[in-house]
N, CA, C and O of each residue as an XYZ file, in Angstrom:
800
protein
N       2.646     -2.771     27.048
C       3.857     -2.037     27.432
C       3.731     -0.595     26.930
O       4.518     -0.203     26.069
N       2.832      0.175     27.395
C       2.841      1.064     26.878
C       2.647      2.697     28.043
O       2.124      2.481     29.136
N       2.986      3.872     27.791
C       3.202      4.550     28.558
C       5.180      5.201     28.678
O       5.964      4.457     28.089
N       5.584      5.996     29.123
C       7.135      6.241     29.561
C       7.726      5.375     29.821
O       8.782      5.244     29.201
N       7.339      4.255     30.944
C       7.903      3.440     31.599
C       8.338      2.437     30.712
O       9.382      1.798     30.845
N       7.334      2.284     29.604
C       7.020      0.751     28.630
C       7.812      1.385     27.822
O       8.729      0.579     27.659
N       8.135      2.644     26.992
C       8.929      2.879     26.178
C      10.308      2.602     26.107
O      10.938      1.992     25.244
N      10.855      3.404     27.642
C      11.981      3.240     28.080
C      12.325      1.323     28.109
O      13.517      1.096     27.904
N      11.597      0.240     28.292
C      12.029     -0.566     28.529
C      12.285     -1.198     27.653
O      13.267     -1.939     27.597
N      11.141     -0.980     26.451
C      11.852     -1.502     25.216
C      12.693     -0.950     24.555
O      13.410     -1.803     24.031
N      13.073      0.349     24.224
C      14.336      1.032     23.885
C      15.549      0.213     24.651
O      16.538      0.058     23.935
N      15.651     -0.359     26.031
C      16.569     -0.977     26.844
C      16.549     -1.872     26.081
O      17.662     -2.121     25.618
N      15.427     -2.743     25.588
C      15.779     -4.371     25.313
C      16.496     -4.093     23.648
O      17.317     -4.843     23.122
N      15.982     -2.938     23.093
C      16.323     -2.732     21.296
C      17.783     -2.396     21.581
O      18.560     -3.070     20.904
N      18.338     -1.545     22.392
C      19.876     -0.940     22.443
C      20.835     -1.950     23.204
O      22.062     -1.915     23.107
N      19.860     -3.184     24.255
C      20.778     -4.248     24.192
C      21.158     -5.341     23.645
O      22.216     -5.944     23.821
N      19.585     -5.803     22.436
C      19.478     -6.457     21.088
C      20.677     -6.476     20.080
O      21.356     -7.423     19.685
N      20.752     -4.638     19.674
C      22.102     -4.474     18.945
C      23.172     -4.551     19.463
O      24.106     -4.907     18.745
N      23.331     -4.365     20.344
C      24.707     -3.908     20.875
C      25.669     -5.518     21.238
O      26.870     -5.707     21.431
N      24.665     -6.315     21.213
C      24.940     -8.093     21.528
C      24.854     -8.354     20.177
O      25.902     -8.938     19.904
N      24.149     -8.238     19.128
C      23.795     -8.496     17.315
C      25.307     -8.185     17.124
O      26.157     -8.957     16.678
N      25.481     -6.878     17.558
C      27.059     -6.770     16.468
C      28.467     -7.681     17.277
O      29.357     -8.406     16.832
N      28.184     -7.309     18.336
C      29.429     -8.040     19.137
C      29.359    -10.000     19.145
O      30.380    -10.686     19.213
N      28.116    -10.506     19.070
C      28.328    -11.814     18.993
C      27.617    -12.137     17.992
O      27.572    -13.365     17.916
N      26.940    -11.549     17.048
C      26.268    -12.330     15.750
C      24.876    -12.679     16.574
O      24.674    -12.710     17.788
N      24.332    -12.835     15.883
C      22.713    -13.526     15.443
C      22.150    -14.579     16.470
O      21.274    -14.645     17.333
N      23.116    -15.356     15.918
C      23.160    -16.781     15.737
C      23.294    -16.895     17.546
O      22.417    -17.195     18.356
N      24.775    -16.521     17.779
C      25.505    -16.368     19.247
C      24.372    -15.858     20.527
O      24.145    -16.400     21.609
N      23.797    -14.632     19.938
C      23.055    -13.868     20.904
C      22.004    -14.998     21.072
O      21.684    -15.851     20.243
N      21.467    -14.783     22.529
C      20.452    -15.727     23.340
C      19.280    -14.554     23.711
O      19.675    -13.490     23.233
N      18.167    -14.406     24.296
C      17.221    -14.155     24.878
C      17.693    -13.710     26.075
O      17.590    -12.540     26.442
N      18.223    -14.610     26.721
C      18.734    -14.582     27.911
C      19.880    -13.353     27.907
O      19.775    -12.506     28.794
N      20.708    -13.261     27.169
C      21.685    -12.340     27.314
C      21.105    -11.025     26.975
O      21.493    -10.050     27.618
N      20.145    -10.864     25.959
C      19.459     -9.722     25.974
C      19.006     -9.281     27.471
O      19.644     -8.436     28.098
N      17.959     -9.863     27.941
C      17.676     -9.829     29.201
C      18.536     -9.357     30.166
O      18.396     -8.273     30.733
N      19.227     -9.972     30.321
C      20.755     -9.541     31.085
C      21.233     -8.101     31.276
O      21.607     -7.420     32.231
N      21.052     -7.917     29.898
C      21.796     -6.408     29.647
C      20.916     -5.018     29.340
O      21.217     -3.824     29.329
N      19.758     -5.712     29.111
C      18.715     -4.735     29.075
C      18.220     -4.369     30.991
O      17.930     -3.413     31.709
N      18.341     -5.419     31.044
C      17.457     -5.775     32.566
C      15.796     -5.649     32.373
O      15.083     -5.146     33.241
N      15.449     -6.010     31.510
C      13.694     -6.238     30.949
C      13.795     -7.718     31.523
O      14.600     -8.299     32.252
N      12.494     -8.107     30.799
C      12.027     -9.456     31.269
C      11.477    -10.046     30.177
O      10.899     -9.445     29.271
N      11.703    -11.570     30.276
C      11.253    -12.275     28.925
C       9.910    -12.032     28.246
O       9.730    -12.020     27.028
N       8.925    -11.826     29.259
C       7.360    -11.999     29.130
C       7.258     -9.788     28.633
O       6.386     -9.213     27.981
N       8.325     -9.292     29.195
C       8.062     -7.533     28.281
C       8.792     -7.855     26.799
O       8.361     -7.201     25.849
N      10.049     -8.982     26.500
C      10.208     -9.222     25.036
C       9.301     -9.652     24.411
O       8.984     -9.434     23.242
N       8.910    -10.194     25.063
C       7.957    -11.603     24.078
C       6.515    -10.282     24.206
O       6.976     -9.243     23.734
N       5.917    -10.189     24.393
C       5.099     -8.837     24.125
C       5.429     -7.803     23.018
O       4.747     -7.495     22.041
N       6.635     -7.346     23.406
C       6.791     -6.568     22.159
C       7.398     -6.576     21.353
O       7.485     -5.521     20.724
N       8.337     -8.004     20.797
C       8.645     -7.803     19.969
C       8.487    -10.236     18.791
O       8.962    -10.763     17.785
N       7.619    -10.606     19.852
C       7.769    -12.007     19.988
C       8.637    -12.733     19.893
O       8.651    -13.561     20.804
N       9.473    -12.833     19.132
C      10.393    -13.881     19.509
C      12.175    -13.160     18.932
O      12.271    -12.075     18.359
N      12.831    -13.651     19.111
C      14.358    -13.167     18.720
C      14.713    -12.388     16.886
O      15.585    -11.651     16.428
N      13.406    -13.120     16.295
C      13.829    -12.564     14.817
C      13.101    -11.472     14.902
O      13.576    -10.422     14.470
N      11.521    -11.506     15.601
C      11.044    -10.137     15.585
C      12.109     -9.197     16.317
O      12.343     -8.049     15.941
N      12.634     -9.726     17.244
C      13.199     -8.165     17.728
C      14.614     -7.599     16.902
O      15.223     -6.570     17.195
N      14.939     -8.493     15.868
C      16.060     -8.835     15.172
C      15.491     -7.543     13.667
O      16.210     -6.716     13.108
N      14.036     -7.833     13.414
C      13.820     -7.196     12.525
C      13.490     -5.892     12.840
O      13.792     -5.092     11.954
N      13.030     -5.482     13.702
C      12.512     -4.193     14.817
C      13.664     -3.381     14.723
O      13.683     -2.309     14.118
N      14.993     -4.071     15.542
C      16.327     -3.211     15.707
C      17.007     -3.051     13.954
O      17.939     -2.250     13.883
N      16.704     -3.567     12.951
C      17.157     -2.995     11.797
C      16.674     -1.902     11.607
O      17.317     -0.854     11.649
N      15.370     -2.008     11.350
C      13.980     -0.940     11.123
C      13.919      0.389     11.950
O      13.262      1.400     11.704
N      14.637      0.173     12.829
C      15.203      1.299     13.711
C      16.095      2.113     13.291
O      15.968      3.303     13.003
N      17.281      1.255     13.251
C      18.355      1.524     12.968
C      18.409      2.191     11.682
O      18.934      3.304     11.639
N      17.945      1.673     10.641
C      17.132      2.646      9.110
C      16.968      3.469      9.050
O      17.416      4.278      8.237
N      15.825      3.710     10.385
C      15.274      4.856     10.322
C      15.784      5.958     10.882
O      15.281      7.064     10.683
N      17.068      5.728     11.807
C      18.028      6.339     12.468
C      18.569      7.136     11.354
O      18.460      8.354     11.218
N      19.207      6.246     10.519
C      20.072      6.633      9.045
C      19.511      7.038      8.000
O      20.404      7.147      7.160
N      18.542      7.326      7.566
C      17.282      7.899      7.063
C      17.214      9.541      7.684
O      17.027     10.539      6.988
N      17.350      9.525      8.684
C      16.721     11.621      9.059
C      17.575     11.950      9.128
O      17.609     13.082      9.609
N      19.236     11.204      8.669
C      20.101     12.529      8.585
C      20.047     13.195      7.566
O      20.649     14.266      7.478
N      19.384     12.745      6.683
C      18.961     13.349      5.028
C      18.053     14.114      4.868
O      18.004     14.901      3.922
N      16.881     13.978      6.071
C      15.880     14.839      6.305
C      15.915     16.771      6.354
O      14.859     17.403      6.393
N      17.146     17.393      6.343
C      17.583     18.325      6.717
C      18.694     18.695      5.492
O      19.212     19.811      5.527
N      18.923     18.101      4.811
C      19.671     18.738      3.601
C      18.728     19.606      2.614
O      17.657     19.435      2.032
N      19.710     20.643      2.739
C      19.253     21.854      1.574
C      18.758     21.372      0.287
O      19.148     22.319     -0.396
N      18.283     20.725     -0.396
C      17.871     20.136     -1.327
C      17.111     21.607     -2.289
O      17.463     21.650     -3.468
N      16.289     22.554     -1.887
C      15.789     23.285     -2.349
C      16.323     24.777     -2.695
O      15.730     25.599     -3.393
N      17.641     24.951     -2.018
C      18.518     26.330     -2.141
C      18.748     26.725     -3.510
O      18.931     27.933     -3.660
N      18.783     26.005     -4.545
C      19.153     26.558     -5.848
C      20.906     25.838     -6.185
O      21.366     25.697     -7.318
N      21.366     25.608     -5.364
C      22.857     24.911     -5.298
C      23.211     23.328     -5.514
O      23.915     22.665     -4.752
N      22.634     22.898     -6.608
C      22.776     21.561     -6.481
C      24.032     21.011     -5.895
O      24.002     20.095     -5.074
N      25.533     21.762     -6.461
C      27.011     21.716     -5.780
C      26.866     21.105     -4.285
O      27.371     20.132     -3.725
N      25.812     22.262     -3.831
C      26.045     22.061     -1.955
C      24.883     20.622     -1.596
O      25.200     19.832     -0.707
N      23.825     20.468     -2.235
C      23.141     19.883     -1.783
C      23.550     18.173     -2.622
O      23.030     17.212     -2.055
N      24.171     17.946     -3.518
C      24.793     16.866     -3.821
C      25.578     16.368     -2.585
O      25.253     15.348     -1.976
N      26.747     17.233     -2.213
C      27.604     17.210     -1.552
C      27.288     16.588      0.287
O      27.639     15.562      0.869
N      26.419     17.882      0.750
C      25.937     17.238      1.986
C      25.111     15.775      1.427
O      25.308     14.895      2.265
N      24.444     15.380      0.526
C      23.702     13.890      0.793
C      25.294     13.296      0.911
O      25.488     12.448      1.782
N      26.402     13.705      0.084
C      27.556     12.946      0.112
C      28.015     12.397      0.998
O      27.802     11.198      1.177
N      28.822     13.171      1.849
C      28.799     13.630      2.880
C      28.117     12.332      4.082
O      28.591     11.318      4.595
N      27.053     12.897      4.136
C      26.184     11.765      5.053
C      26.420     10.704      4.932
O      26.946      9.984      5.781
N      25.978     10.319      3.542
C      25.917      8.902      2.756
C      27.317      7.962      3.567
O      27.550      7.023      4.328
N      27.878      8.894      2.847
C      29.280      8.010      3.252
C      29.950      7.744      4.760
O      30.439      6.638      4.994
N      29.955      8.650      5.633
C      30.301      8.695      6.508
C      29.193      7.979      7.215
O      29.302      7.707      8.410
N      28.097      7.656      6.499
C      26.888      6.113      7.192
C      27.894      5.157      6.678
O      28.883      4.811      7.323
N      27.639      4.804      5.653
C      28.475      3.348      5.001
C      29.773      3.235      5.378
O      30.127      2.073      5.580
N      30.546      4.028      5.526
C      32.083      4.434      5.916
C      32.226      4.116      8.060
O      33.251      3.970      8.724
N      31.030      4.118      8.440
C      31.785      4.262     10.033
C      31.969      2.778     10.095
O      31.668      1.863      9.329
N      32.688      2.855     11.502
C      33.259      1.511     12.282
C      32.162      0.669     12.343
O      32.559     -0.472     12.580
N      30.917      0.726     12.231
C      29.549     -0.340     12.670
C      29.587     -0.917     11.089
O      29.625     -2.141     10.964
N      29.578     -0.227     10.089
C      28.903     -0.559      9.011
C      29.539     -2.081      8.523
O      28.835     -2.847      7.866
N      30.426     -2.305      8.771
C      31.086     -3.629      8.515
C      30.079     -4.836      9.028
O      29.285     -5.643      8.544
N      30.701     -4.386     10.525
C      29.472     -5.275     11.270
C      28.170     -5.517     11.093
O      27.561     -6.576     11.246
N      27.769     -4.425     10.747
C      25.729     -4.257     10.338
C      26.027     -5.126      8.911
O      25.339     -6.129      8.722
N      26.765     -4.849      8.187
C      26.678     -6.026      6.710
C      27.041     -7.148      6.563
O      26.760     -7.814      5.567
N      27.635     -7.500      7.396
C      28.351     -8.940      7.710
C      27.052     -9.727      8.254
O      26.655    -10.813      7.832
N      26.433     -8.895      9.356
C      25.036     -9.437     10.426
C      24.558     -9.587      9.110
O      24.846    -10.710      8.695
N      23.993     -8.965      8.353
C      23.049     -9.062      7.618
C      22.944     -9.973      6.168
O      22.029    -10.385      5.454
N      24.648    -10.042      6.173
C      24.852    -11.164      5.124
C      24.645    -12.310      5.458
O      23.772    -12.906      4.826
N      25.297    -12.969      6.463
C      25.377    -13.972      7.537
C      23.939    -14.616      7.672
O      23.839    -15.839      7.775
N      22.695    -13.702      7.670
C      21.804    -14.025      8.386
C      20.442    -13.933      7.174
O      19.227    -13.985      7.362
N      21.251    -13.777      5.889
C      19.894    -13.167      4.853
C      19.016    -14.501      4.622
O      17.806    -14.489      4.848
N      19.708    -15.686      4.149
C      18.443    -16.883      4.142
C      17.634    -17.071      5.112
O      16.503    -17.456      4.815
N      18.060    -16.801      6.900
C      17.479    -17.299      7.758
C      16.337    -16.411      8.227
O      15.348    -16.686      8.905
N      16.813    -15.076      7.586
C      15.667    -13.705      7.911
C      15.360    -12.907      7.236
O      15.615    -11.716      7.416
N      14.715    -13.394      6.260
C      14.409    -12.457      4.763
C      13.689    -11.459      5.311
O      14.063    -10.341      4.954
N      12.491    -11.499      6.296
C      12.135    -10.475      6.510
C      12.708     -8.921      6.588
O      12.426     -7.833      6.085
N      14.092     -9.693      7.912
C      14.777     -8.636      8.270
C      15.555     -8.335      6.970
O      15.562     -7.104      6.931
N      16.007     -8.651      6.225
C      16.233     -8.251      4.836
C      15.605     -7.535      4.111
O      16.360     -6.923      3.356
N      14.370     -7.261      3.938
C      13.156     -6.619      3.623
C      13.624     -5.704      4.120
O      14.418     -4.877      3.673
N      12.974     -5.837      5.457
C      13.168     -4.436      6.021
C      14.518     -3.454      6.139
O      14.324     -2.239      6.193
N      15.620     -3.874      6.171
C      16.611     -3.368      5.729
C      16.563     -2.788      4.565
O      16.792     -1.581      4.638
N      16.219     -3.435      2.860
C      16.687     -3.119      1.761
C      15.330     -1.459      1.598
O      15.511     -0.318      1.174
N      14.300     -2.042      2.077
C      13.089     -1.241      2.017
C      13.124      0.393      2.846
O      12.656      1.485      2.524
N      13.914     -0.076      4.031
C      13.866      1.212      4.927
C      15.100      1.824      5.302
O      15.244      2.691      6.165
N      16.418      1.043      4.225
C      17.510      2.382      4.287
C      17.451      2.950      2.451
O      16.959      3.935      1.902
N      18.213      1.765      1.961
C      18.710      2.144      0.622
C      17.752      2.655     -0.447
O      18.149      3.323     -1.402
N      15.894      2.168     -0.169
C      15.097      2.095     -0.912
C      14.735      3.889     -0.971
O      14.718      4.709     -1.889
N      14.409      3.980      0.877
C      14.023      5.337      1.035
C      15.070      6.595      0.385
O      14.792      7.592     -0.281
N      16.191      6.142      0.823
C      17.371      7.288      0.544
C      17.653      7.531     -0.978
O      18.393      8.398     -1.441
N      17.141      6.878     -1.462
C      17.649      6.655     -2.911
C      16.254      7.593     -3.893
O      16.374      8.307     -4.889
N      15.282      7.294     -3.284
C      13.695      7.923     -3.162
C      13.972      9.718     -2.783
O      13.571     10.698     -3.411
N      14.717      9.654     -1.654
C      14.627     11.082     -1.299
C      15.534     12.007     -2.363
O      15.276     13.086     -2.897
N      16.721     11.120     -2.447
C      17.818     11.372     -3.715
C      16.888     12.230     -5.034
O      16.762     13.406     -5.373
N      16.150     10.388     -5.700
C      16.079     10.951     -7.030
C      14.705     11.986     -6.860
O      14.474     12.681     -7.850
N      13.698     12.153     -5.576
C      12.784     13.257     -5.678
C      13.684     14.549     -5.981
O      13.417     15.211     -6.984
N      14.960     15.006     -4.972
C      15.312     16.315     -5.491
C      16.130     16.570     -7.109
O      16.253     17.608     -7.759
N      16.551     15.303     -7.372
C      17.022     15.127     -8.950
C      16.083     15.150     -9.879
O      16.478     15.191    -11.045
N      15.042     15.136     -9.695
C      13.674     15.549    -10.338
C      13.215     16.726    -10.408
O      12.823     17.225    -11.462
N      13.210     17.414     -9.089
C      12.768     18.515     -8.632
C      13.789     19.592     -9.238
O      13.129     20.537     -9.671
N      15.230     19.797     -9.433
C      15.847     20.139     -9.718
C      16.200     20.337    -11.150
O      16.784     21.357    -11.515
N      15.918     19.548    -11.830
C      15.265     18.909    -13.149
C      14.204     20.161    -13.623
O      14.372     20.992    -14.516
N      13.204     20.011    -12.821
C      12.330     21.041    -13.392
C      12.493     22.366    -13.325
O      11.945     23.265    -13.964
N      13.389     22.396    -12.398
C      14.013     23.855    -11.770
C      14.944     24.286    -13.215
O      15.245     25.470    -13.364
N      15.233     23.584    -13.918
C      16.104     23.810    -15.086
C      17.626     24.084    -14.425
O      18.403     24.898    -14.924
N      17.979     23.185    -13.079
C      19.100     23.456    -12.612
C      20.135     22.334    -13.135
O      21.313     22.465    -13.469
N      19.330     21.211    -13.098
C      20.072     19.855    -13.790
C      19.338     19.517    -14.719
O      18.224     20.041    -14.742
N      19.784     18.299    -16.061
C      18.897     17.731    -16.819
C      19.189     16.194    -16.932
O      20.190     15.688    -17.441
N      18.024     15.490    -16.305
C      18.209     14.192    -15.656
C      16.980     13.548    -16.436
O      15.950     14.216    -16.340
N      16.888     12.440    -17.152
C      15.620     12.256    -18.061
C      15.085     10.665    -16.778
O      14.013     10.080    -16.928
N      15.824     10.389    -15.963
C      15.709      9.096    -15.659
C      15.964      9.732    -14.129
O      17.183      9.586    -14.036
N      15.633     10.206    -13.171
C      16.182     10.778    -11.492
C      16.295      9.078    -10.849
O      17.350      8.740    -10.314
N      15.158      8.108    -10.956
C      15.748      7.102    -10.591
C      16.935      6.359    -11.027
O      17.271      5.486    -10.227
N      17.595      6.456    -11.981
C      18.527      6.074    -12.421
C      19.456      6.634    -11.827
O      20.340      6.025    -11.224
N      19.368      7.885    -11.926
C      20.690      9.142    -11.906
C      21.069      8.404    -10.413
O      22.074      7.744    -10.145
N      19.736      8.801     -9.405
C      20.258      8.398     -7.851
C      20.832      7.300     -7.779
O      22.023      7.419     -7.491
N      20.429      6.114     -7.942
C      21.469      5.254     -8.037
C      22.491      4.744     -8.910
O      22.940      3.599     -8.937
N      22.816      5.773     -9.649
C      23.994      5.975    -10.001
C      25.441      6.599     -9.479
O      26.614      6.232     -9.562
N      24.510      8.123     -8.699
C      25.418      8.937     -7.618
C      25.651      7.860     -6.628
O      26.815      7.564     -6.357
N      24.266      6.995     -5.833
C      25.048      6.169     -5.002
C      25.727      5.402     -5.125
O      26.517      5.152     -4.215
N      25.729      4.579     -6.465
C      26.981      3.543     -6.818
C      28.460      4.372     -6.989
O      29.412      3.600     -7.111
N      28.799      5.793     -7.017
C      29.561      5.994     -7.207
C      29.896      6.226     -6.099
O      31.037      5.835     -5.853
N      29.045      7.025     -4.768
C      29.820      6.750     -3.521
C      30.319      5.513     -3.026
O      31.443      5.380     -2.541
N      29.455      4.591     -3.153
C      30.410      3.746     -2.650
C      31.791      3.334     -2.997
O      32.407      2.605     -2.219
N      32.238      3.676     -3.924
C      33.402      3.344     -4.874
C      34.024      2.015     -4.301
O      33.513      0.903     -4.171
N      35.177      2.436     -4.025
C      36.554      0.937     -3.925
C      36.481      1.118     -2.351
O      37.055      0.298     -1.633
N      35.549      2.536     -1.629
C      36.104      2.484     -0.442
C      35.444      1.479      0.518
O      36.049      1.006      1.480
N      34.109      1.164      0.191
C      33.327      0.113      0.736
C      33.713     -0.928      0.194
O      33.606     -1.598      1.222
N      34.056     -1.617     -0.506
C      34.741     -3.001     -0.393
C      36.061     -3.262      0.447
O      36.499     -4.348      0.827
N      36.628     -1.883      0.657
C      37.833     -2.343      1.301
C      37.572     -2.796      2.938
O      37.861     -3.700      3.721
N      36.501     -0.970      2.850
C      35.815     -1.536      4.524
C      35.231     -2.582      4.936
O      35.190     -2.939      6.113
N      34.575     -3.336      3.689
C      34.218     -4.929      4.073
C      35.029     -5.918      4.549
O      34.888     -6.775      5.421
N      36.183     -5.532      3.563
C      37.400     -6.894      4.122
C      38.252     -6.479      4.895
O      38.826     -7.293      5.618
N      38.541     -5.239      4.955
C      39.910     -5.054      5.799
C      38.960     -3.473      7.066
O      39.366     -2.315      7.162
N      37.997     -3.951      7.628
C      37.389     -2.660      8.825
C      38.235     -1.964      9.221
O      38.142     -0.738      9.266
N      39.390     -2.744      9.645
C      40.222     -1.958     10.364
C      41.287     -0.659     10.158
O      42.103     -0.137     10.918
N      40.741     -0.295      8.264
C      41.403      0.384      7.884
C      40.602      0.989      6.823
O      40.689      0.757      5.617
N      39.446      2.161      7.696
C      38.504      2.353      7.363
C      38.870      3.950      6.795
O      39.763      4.474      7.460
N      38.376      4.724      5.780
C      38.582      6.033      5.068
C      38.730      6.742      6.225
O      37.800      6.622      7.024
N      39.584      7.405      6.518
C      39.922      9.077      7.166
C      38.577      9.696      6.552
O      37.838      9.261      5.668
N      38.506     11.058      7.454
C      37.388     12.032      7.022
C      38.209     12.958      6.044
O      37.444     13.593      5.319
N      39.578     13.229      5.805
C      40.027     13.847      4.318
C      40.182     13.159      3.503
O      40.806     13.647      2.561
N      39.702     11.543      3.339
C      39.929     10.783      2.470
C      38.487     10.574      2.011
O      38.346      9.912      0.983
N      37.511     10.991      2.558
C      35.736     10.803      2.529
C      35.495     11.979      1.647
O      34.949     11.951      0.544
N      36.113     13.317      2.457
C      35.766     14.474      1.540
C      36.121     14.593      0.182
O      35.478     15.084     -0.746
N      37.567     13.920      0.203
C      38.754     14.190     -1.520
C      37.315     13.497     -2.408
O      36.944     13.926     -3.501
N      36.521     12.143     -1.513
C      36.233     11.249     -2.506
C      34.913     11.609     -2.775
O      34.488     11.352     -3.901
N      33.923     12.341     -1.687
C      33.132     12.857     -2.302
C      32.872     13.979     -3.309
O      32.048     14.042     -4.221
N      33.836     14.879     -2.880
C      33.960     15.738     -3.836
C      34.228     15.285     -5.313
O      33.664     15.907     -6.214
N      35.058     14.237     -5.612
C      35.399     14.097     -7.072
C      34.145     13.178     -7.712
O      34.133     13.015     -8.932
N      33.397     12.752     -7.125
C      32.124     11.900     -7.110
C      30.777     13.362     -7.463
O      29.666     13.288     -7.988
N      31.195     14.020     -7.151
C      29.833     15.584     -7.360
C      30.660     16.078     -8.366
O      30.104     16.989     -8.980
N      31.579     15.865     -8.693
C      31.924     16.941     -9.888
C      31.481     16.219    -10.802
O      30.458     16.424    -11.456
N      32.444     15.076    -10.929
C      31.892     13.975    -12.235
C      30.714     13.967    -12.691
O      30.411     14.255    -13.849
N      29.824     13.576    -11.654
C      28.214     13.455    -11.870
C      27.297     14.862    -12.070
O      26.138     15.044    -12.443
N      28.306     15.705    -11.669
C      27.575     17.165    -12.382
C      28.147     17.451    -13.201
O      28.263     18.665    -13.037
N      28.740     17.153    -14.220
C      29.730     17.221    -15.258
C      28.862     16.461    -16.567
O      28.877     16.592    -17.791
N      28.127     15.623    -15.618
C      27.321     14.530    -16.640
C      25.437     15.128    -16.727
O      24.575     14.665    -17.474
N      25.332     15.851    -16.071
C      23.435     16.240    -15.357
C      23.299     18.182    -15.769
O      22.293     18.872    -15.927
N      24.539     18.489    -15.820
C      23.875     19.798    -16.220
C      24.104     20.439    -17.772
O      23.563     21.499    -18.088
């Protein structure tokens, strides 16, 4: 499957994979309904991605990597730790914070004994990387004599345990009453002061 044509078709079968993953679960979704909605064919799934968990682990690994390059582009090197805390903030949250994220953690809770892989690849190619890109500039910054961080892996997942605060558990149980974007900003902001209050 390979060439424009082959790309486009599996991008069809990956964007109708998820889009059936979140609306009926795992478990619910068939082959067949992929098919359906992609309009591919069993014998172009089964090629590229073999069977329902591979394409199950594929569309995480995607999806990761989707949420992964919005970080790619933060100022990290300006001299402003203020601004460049802030935009990872920023991002961070408004990933964990949208209307999908419920759904993407529920799929993934639901389904962790039956697909460790896809678990892998989830824990490996969102939280592992981002947390990596985190504590490189908390390091880097570090030497810059802008912050003083003796542990950057620590520190980063520390800043990220503090984004998540009370607002991601609520979005777990109650989605439907998910942070406003002046309720994201109040909370990132008091989340960068604190933690620069503690690093410089």
């Amino acid at each position: 499957m390979c060439g424009p044509r082959g790309d486009a078709r599996r991008r069809a079968i990956l964007d109708a994979a998820w889009t059936l993953f979140l609306e009926k679960g795992f478990e619910r979704t068939t082959l067949a309904d992929i098919i359906a909605l992609s309009g591919g064919s069993r014998s172009t799934l089964y090629e590229a991605f073999g069977d329902k968990d591979g394409l199950f682990e594929t569309v995480i690994t995607l999806k990761c990597e989707e949420f992964v390059e919005r970080f790619r582009n933060i100022p990290f090197r300006d001299g402003d730790p203020e601004r460049a805390l802030t935009d990872f903030g920023m991002n961070f949250v408004q990933g964990i914070l949208s209307p999908d994220s419920p759904k993407i953690m529920r799929l993934l809770i639901a389904n962790a004994d039956q697909l460790p892989r896809a678990i892998d690849a989830f824990l490996k190619g969102g939280p592992a990387v981002i947390k990596g890109i985190l504590a490189d500039y908390l390091g880097s910054a570090t030497a810059r004599g802008e912050l003083r961080i003796a542990d950057a892996e620590q520190a980063a997942a520390t800043f990220m345990g503090l984004l998540h605060g009370d607002q991601y558990l609520k979005m777990l149980l109650r989605p439907s009453e998910l942070a406003t974007p002046e309720e994201m900003d109040r909370h990132v902001q008091g989340v960068v002061a604190i933690f620069l209050d503690g690093v410089r």
